[in-house]
C-alpha positions in Angstrom: 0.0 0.0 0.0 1.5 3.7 -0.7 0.2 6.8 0.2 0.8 9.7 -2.4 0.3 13.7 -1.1 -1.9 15.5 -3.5 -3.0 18.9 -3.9 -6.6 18.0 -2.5 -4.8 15.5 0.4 -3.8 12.2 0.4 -4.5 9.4 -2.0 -4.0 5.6 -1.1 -3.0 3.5 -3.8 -2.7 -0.7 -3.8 0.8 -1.6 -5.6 0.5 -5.4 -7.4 2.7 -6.9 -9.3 3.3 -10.1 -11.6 5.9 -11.7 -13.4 5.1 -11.8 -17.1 6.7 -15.6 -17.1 5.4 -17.3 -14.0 7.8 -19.7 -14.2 10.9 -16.9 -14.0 10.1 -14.8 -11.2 12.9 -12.7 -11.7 11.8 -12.2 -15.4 10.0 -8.8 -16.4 6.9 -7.8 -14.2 3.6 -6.3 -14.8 2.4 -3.4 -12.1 -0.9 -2.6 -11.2 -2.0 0.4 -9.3 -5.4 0.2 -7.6 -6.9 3.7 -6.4 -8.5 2.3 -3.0 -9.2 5.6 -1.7 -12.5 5.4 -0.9 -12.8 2.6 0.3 -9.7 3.5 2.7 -11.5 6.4 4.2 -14.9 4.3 4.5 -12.7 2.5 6.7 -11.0 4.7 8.4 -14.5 6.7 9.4 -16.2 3.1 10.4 -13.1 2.2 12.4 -13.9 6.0 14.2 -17.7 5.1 14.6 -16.6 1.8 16.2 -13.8 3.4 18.4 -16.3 6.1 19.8 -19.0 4.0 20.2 -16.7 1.5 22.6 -14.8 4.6 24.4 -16.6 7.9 24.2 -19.2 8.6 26.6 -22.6 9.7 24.5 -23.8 12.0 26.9 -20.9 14.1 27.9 -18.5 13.0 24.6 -15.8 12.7 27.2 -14.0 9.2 27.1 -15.7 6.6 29.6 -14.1 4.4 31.9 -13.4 1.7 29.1 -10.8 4.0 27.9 -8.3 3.8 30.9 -9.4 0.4 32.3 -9.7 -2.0 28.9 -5.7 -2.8 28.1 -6.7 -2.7 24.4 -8.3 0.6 24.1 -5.8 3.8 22.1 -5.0 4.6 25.6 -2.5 1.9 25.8 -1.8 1.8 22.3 1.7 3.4 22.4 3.0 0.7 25.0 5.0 4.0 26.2 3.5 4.7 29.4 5.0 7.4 31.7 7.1 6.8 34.6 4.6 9.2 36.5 1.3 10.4 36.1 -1.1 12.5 37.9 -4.7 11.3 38.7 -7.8 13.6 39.7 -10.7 11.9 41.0 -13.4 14.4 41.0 -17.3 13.5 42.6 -20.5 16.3 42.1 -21.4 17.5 45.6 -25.1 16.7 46.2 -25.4 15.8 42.6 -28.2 12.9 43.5 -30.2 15.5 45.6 -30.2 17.8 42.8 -31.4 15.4 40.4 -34.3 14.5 42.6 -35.2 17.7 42.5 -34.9 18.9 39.0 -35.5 15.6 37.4 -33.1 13.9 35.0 -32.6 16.2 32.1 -31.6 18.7 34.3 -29.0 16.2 36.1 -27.9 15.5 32.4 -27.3 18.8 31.9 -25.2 19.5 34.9 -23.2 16.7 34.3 -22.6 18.0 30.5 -21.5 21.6 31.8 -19.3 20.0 34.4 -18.1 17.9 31.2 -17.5 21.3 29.5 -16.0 22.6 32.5 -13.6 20.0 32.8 -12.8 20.0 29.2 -11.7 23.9 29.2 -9.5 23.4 32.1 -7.0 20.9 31.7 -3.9 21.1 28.9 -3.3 19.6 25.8 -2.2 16.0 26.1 -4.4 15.5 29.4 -7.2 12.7 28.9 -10.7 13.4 30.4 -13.0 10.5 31.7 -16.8 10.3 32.8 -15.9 7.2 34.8 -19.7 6.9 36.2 -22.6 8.8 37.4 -21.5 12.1 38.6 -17.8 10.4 38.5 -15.1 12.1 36.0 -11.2 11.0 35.8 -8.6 13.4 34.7 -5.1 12.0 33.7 -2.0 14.1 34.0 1.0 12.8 32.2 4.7 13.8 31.4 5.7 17.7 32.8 1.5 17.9 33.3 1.4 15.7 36.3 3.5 18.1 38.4 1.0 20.6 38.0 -1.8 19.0 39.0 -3.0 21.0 41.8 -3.3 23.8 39.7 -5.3 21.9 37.3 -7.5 20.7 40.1 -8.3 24.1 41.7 -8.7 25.2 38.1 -11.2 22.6 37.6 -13.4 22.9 40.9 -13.3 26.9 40.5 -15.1 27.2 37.4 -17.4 24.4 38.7 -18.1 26.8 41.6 -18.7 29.7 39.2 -21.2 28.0 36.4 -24.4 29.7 36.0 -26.8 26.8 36.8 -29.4 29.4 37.0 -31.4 27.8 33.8 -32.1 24.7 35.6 -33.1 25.9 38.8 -33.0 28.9 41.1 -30.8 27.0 43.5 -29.2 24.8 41.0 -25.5 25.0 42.1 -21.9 23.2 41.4 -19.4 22.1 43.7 -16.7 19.2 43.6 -14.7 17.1 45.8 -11.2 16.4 44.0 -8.9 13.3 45.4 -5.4 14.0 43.9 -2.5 11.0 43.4 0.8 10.9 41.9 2.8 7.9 41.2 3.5 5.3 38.6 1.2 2.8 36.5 -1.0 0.6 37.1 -3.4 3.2 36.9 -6.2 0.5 38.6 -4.3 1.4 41.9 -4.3 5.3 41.0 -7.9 5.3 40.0 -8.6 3.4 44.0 -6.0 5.9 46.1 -7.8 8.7 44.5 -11.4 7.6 44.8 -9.8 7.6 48.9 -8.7 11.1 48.7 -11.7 12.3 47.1 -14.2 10.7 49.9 -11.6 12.8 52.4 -12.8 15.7 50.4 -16.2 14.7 51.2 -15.2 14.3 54.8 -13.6 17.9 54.7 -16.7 19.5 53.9 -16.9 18.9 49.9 -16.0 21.8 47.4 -12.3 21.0 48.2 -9.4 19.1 46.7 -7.4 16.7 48.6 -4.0 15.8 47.3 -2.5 12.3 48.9 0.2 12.8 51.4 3.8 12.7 49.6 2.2 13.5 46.5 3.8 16.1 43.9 2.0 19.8 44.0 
């Protein structure tokens, strides 16, 4: 298969070839080129369709929790994994209590902003998860992870600022943020920072709640 630059983008052609003597393979050799374009790109876009469908969360089009925790997923797909990375577990204060009271949509809704909110605060090269419910991961890799904190208060400050005022006159935002440094396997992150973030909850919610000895 070769892939040609063109003026209009890339083209992808099939190269074939056949000896003109099939009994001399070394002899003189007929070359096809197939134009398989098309049907390149159809499978590039359906092997997109079927990569979002397994990984991206439809409500929030954040990755879901397959993305960190299935070993086959793009995640892993380098087979380079950092020596350290940051983790931010991060739980919606009261979120059950406000979707009693405003009914679904309107939990689905703050769960999308806080999807937004998230998405607008972390850097490039971070990876944002909707692990569950009211549940959303951030990973922090490379130069990143040492500035998590930041990323963290970042995070729960704009949660603390959305205008929630469309759902409900007392329709609020706050988070409770467990924060872990250390080295894969990120299973064991993902359960000392679910620890921190119930300390948060313990603290009084709306906080973040780095692990003792971890990087800040």
């Amino acid at each position: 298969e070769i892939t040609v630059g063109t003026g209009d983008g890339k083209r992808y052609l099939l190269l074939s070839q056949f000896p003109i003597d099939a009994r001399h393979h070394d002899s003189e050799k007929v070359i096809i080129l197939t134009d398989i374009t098309d049907m390149k790109l159809r499978l590039m876009h359906e092997n997109t369709m079927l990569l979002n469908k397994t990984y991206v969360d439809r409500l929030t089009g954040l990755y879901n929790r397959y993305y960190i925790t299935d070993p086959e997923s793009p995640f892993y797909s380098s087979g380079d994994q950092p020596d350290t990375i940051a983790l931010l577990f991060i739980d919606a204060d009261n979120f059950k209590a406000q979707n009693d009271t405003y009914g679904h949509l309107a939990g689905d809704d703050i769960l999308c902003e806080l999807a937004d909110c998230i998405r607008e605060s972390i850097p490039d090269g971070a990876c944002a998860v909707r692990y569950g419910g009211d549940e959303f991961i951030v990973v922090l890799s490379g130069d990143h992870a040492y500035d998590a904190q930041e990323v963290a208060e970042r995070i729960r400050n704009r949660a603390s600022e959305l205008d929630l005022s469309h759902i409900g006159a007392d329709a609020k935002l706050s988070l409770s943020i467990g924060l872990v440094c250390g080295s894969p396997p990120l299973v064991e992150l993902i359960d000392r920072a679910d620890r921190a973030m119930y300390t948060s909850k313990r603290r009084g919610k709306n906080t973040v709640t780095a692990e003792q000895g971890d990087i800040a």
